[in-house]
N, C-alpha and C positions, 0 to 999 in steps of 0.2 A: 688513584685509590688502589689500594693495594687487594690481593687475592678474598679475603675474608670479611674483608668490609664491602666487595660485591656482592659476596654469599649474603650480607647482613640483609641488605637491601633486597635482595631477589626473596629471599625467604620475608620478608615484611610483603613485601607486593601479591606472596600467593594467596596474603587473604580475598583479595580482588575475587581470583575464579572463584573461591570458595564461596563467597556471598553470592557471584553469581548463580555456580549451579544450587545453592540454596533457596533462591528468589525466585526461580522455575522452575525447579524439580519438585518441591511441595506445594506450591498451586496447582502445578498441572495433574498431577497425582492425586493429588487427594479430589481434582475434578475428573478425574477417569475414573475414579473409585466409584466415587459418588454419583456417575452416571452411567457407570457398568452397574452395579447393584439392582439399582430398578427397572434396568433395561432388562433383567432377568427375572422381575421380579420381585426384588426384595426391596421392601422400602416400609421398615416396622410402622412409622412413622402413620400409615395410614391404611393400617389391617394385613400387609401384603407381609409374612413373614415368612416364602418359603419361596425355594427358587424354582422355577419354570421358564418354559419358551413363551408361553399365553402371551405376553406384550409383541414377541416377533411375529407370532402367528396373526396378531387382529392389525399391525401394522401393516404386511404382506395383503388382509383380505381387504383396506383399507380403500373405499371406491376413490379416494384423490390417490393412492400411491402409484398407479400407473403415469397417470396425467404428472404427479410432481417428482417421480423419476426424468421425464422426458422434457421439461424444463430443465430440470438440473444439466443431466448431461450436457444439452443443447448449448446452454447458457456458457457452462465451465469450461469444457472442452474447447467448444467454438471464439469464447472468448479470447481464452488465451493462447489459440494457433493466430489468430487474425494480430493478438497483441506483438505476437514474437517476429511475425512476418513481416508485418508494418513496421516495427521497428528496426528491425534486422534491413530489410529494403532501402530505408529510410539511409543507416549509416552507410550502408555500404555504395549508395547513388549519391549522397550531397554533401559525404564526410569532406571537414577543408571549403567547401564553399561559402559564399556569404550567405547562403540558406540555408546553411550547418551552423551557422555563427550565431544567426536569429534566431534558430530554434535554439540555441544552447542557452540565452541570454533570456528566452521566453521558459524555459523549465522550471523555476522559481515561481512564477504566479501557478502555471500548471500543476504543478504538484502541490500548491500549495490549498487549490479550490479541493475542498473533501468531497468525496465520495455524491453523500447525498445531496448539497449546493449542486453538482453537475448533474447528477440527474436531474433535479427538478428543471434546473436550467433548460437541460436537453429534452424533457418531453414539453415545456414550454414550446419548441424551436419544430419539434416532429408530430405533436399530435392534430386532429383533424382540423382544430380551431387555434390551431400554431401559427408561428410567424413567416413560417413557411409558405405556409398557404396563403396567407395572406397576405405575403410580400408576389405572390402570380395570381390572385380572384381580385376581380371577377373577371380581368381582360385575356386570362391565358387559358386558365380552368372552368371560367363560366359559372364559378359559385357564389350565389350571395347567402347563403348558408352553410355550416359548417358539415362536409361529406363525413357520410356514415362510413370512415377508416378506422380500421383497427392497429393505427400505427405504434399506440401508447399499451401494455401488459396484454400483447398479442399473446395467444394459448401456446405457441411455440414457443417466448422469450426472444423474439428476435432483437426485439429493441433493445431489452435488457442487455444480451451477446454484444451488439453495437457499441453501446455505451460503457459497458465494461472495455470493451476493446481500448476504447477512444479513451478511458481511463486511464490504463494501465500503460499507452505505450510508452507516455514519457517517463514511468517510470522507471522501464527497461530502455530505455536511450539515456536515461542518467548513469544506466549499471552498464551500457555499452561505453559509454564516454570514461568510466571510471575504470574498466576493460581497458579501454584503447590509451590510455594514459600510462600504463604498466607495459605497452609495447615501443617498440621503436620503428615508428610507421614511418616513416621517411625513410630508414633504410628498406624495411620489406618493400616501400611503393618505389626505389630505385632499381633493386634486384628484381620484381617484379617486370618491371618499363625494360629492363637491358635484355631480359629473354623474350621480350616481343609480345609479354600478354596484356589484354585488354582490362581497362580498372576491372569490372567483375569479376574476371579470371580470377587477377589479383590478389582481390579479397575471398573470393570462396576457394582459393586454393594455398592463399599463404598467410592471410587476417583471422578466415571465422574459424578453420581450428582450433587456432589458439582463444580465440577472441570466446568461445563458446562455451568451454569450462568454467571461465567465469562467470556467465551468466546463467549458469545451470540451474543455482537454488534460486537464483529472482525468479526465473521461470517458473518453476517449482510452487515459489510461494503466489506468484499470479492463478495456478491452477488451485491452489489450495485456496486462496481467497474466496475466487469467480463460484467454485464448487459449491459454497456455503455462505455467501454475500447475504444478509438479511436487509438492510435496509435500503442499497439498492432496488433489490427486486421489490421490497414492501413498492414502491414509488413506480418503479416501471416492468417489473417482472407482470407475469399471469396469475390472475386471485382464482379463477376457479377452472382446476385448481390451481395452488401457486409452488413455486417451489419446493423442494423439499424442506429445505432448513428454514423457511416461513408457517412451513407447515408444521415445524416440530414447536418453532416458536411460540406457535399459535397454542397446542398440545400444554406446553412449560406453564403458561398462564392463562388455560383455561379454571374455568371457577369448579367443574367436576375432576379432586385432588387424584383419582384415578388415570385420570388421562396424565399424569405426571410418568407413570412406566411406559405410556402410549410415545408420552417424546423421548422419553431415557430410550427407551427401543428404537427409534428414527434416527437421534441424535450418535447412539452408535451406528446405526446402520450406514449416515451419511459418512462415518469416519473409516469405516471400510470403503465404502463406493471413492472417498476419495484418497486412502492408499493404493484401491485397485487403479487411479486413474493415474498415478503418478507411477506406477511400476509400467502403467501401459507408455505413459509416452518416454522413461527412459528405457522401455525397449523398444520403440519407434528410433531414439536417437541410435539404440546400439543397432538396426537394421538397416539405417541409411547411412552410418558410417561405413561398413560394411558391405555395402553396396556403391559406394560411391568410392572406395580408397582407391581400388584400380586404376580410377578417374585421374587421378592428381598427379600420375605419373604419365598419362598418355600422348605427350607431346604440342596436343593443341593449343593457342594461343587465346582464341576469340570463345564464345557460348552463345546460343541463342538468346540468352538472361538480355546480352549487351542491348536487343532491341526494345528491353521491357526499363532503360532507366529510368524514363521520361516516367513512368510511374511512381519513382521514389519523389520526385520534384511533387508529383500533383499529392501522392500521399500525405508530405510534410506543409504542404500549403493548404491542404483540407484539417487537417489534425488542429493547425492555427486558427482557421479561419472557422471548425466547429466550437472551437473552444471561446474564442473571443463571441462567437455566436449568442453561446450560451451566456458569456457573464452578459451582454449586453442586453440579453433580452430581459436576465433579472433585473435589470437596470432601470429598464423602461418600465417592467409591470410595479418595479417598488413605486413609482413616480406617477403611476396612472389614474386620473381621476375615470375615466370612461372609454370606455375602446369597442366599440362596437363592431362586428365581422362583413363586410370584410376587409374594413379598414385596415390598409399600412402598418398606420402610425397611430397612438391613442390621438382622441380628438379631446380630450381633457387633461390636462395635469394636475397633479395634486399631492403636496408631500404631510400631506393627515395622516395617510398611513405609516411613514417612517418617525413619523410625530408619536406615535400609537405603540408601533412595535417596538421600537428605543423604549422605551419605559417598562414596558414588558419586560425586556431582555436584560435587560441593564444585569438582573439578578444571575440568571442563565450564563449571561458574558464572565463573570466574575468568579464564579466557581468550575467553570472552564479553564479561564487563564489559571488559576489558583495549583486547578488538577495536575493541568498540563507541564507548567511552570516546573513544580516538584517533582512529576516523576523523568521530565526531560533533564534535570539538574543531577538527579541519581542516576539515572542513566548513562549520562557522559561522565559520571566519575568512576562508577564502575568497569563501562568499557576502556578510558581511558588505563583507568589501573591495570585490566586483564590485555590488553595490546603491548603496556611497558612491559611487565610480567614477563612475554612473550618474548619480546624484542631481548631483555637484559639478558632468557636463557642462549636463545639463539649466540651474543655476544658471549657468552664463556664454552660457548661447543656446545651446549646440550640439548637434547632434542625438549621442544617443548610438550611436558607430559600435561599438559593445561588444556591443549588445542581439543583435544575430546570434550573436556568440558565448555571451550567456547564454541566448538559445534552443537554441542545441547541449548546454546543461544538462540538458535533457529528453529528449536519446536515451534513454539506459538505460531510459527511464520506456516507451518506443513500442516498443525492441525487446525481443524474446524472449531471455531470460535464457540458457537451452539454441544460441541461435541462435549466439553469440561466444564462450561459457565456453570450450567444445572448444580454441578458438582460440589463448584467452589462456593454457590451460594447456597445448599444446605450445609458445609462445613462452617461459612461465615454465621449461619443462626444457630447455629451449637453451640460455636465457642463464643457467639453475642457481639460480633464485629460488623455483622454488617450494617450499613448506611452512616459509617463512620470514611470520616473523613483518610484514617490508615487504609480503611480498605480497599477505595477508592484510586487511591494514589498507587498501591501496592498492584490493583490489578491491570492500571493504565501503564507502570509499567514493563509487566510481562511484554506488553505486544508494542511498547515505544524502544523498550532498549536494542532488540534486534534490528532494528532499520536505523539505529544507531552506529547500532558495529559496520552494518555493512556497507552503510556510507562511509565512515570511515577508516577503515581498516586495512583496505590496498591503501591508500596513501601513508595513514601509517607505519606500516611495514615496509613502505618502501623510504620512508624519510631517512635521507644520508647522515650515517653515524660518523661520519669527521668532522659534521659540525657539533658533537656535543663531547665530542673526544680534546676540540682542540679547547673547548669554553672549561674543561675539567681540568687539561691542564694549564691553563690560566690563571683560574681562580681556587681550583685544590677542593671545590663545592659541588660533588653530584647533583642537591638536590637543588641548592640554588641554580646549577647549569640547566637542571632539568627546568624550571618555571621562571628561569628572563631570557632563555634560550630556545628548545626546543618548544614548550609550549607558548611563545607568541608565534615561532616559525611556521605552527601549526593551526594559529588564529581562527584562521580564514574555516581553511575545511572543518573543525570543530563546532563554530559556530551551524556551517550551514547541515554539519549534521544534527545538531542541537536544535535546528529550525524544523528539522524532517520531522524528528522525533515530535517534536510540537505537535506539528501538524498532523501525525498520527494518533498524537493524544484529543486533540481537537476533533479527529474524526469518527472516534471509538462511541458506538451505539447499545451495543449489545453487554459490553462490560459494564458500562452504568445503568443498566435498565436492572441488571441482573448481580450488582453490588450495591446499589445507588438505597434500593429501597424506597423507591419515590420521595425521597430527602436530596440528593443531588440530582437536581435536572439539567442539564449540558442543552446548550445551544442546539445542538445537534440532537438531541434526545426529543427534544421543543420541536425543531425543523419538521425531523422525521415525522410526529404525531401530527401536526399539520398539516403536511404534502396528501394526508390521508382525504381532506375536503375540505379545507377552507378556504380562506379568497384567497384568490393568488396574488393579490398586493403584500398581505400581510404574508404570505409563504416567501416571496420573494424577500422582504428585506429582512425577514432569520434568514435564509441561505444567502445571503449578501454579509451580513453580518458572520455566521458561520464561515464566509471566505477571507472576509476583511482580517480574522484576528490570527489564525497564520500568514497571510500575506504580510502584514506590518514584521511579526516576527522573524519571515524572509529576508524585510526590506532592511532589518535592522542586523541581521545576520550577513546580510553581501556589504550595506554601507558604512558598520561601524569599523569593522578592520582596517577598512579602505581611508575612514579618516584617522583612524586612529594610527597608521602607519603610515602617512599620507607623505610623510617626510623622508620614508624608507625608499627609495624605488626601486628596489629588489624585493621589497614586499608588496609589488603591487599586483603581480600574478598568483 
């Protein structure tokens, strides 16, 4: 194809970024607008029509702001060092082994159990009347009633910090793996082995350098989550008080419309607390680079790390073995006619309640898959476009002037979710959108298409352009090259980004609580309002259901490529 008919095509493709930074840049906007406004103040809408501090000041005298400060931090912070660590530990101790294989082959149902399915799961497993306890009373602990522990929404957040933890690492072991694919670790773990150093030497002196930039913004958006997680912590955070962004929550939809500047003032405040938190730990990162470069020249082979590997082994077989924990125990209580403490194992079975909640749900399930469905489908074609975009400039020498705008991809991912919602939903009852079905899909996916790109986007960018150099000249067809060529080449990872996104749509709370208009209720919307006190048979099988409908779209995102190229075997990795 000759000079000006690439130009045709690159110039078609930049509508891609453009609609992208369109799709983000006026939600999130007109949600900062519309939640700086009343966080000052102004909010004509309900007598308040001049601007002041008054919402910062009664926020500050506020007797939970102390108490839901010190969750926050706790929770955010804590969370996401323990996530990074665990992970990080984790590659760098059992990368290559049959226990790097398992975990790689188990991250699929893992990321696929949402948020609130795990926690429930997981205070099912840790609170006083758990399966914990009950799996050592009465012959180890001597309890035939359930001990007065504060192990489930402790006033610290310890549980909540844990269970975040236990969340987020496999998600940062998908973005280490996707890291470590972009490198050539067989050579560095050769030149490494020839100068005498030990594997952790190794990697903390010739892997996580490199390996670390990449995962800078996963990190990033882990801190930015944990900072402002709502329904998490609704489930196993601290209620009195409870977090911060539960408490602004709380603030958004109380019934005195006053207390609406009370969360506009919180809901900024937490968006400061969590820019300041993320300026703190990329200068922790620029203090211990800093402090450590010296290190990498100084001739040693060996570290005291090498006596701590045997903790990556227990780490990654704890991380399994909580997780399988957790679905298991949803498992047992959907199916439980009577289980009395301190029984085992239920001494009844009964499947009335999956009888019960199936029917229930049915509703909930359908407008889930419906949401999810469309905005994971716009999702991967707009990234899809904004990656070709990129690639085609790269291919005629130019720098791509796009990459700005597909870094604005990553807002949703840095800001607090409670920080803009307020925003977008008084914009949506202005212009008379919301609890419509656009609205919905529009703001599922703000926060599905980023975890779109970022699973797919190194492999993209790295996909070898002589196979679509030789299919062009071939057939003399860009675009046919491009869709019997590149995009089956690229099957596999698309799909399983198209699954992630799912699953992200699948897990979003706070966008339809706060678009929805109590006209779309999501599985997850259902879940959450339940975990608040009802039986836990019926809690379990929504959070079982809640797991089951991204897991299928996992199973159908790993097995259909697999058959459908079944015949290829070069398309079987």
């Amino acid at each position: 194809m000759n000079s000006s008919g690439r130009r045709g095509v690159v110039s078609r493709l930049r509508v891609f970024p453009l609609l992208t930074l369109t799709a983000f840049c006026i939600p999130i906007l007109l949600g900062l607008a519309g939640t700086w406004l009343p966080a000052f103040g102004f909010l004509p809408v309900i007598g308040a029509d001049q601007l002041s501090l008054a919402p910062f000041r009664e926020l500050f005298s506020h007797p939970a702001y102390p108490g839901a400060m010190r969750g926050t931090l706790i929770s955010g912070l804590g969370a996401t060092i323990l996530a990074l660590a665990c992970s990080l530990w984790i590659t760098v101790t059992v990368y290559g082994s049959t226990l790097w294989r398992l975990l790689i082959r188990a991250l699929s149902p893992l990321l696929a159990m949402p948020h609130a399915a795990f926690a429930i799961g997981f205070g099912f497993l840790v609170a006083p009347s758990g399966w914990l306890v009950r799996l050592v009373s009465p012959e180890l602990t001597g309890y035939t009633i359930p001990p007065n522990w504060l192990t489930v929404k402790d006033p610290y957040g310890v549980s909540l910090t844990i269970a975040l933890a236990l969340k987020e690492t496999p998600f940062l072991l998908l973005m280490c793996l996707s890291g470590l694919n972009q490198l050539d670790m067989r050579r560095t773990d050769w030149i490494g082995r020839s100068l005498g150093y030990s594997r952790v030497r190794i990697w903390t002196r010739l892997v996580l350098p490199q390996l670390y930039s990449q995962l800078r913004l996963p990190v990033l958006a882990v801190l930015a989550y944990s900072m402002s997680v709502v329904d998490v912590a609704m489930i196993l955070g601290p209620s009195l008080p409870p977090t911060l962004s539960v408490l602004v929550d709380r603030w958004f939809n109380d019934p005195d419309v006053h207390h609406r500047l009370l969360g506009a003032a919180g809901a900024t405040w937490l968006l400061v607390m969590t820019a300041e938190a993320i300026v703190l730990f990329i200068g922790c990162e620029w203090l211990i680079r800093h402090l450590t470069v010296g290190r990498l020249t100084d001739g040693s082979r060996t570290t005291p790390l090498d006596r701590l590997r045997w903790l990556g082994s227990v780490s990654a077989v704890g991380l399994l073995a909580i997780s399988l924990g957790c679905l298991l125990i949803l498992v047992i209580w959907s199916c439980t006619g009577r289980w009395p403490f301190p029984a085992p194992l239920p001494t009844d079975y009964s499947l009335r309640f999956w009888e019960k909640g199936l029917g229930l749900a049915i509703g909930p399930l359908a407008i889930t898959f419906l949401v999810a469905a469309l905005a994971t489908c716009i999702g991967a074609v707009l990234v899809v476009g904004c990656l070709e975009y990129e690639v085609r400039l790269k291919q005629q020498g130019r720098r791509p002037d796009s990459q700005w705008v597909l870094w604005l991809v990553y807002l949703p991912l840095l800001v607090p979710q409670i920080a803009f919602l307020f925003g977008i939903q008084t914009a949506a009852v202005l212009l008379q959108v919301e609890g419509t079905l656009a609205s919905m899909v529009g703001i599922h996916l703000v926060f599905v298409l980023p975890y779109i790109f970022l699973t797919l986007s190194n492999v993209y960018r790295n996909f070898d352009p002589r196979y679509i150099r030789v299919a062009v000249a071939v057939s003399g067809a860009p675009v046919r090259s491009f869709f019997q060529v590149k995009l089956p080449m690229l099957a596999k990872p698309i799909a399983f980004a198209m699954a992630t996104g799912f699953a992200v749509s699948v897990a979003q709370y706070l966008p339809t609580m706060y678009l929805g208009a109590g006209r779309f209720m999501t599985i997850t919307t259902e879940t959450v309002s339940l975990a608040g006190g009802s039986d836990r048979r019926i809690v379990a099988v929504y959070a079982l259901c809640q797991f089951l409908l991204p897991a299928l779209v996992y199973g159908v995102a790993i097995f259909l490529p697999a058959w459908f190229f079944r015949n290829r075997k070069a398309m079987q990795n």
